[in-house]
C-alpha positions in Angstrom: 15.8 -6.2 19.8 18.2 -3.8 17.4 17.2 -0.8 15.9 16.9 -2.2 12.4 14.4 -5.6 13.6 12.4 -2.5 15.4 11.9 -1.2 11.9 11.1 -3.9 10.8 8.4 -4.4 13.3 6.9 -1.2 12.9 6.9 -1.5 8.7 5.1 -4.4 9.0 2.4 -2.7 11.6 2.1 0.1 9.3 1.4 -1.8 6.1 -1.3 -4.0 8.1 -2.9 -0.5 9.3 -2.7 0.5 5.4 -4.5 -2.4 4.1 -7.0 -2.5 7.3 -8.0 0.8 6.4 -8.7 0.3 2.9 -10.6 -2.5 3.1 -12.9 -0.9 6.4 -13.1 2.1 3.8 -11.2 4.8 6.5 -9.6 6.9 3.8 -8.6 9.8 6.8 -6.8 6.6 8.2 -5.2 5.6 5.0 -4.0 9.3 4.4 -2.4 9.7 8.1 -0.5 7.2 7.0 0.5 8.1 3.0 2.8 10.9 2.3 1.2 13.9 0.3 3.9 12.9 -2.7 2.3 9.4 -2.8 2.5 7.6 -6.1 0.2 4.7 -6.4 0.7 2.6 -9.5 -2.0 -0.3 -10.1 -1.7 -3.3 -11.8 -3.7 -2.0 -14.7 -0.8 0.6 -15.4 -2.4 3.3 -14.3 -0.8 5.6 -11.7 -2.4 7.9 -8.5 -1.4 10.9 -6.9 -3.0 10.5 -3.1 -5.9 13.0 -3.7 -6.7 10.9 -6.8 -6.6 7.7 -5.3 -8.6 8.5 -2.5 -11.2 10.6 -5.1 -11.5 7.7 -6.5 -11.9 5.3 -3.7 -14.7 7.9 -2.4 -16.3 7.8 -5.1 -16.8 4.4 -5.3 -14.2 3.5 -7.8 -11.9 1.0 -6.4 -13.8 -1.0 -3.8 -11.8 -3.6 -2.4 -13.6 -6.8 -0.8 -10.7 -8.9 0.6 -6.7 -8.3 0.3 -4.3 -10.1 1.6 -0.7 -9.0 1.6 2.5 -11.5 2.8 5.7 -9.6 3.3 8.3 -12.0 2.2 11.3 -8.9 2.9 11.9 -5.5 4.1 15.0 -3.6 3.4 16.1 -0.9 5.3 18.2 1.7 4.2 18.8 4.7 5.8 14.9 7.0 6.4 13.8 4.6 3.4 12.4 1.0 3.5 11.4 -1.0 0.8 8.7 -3.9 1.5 8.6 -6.5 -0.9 5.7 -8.9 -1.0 2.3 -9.4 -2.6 -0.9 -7.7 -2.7 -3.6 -10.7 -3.5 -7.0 -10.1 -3.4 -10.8 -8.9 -4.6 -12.1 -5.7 -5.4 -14.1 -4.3 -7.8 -12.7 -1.3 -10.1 -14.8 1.0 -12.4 -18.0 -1.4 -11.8 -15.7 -4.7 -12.9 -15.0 -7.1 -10.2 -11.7 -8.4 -10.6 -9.4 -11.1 -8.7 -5.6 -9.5 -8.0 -3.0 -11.4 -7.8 0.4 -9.5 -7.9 4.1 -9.0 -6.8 4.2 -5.8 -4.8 6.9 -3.1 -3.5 5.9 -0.5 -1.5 8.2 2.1 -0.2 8.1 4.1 2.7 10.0 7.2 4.2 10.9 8.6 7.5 10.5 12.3 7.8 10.1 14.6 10.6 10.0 10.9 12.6 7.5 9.6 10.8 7.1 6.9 8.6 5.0 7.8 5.7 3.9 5.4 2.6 5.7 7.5 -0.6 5.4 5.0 -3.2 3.3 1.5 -4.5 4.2 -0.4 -7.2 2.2 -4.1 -7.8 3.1 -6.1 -11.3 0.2 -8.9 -11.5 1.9 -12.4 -11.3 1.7 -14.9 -14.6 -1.0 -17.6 -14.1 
């Protein structure tokens, strides 16, 4: 196996690890795994820093039921890989339960030989 399918590999473990931890609620698990400069967009528009995301996951906000998350292509370029895919799934948000169905691209840099989650970006899908 070449460097660059190893990448791959390991990209795709890490998103499944991401997701896994959100949904068992392990937010320490979720932050290992974010970097501090995280930007986590939503589908509503709204945008997260790390701490707020996870203040808000703690607190009860986002609560996420079931999420399932095809790859269909990682790019690797240089310490930076971009995972395109979706981000489907069930979770409640502010007390509203809502179905998610979106297109999602999540980036992810290697610093200090680590891989670290910098950036999220889901655009919900037309019906």
């Amino acid at each position: 196996m070449n460097n660059h399918n190893e990448t791959e590999a390991l990209i795709r473990t890490l998103e499944d690890k991401r997701y896994n931890a959100i949904l068992a609620g392990d937010f320490e698990a979720f932050r290992a795994l974010a970097h501090p400069d995280l930007s986590y967009a939503h589908s509503s528009g709204v945008v997260d820093t790390l701490d707020s995301y996870l203040d808000k996951c703690l607190g009860g906000f986002y609560i996420y039921h079931r999420i399932d998350h095809p790859v269909q292509d990682i790019k690797v370029i240089g310490d930076v890989a971009l995972v395109f895919g979706e981000m489907n799934g069930e979770i409640t948000a502010g007390g509203v339960q809502k179905t998610l169905r979106n297109k999602a691209l999540a980036v992810w840099e290697k610093r200090n030989g680590d891989w670290k989650l910098i950036a999220y970006q889901p655009t919900p899908i037309p019906n």
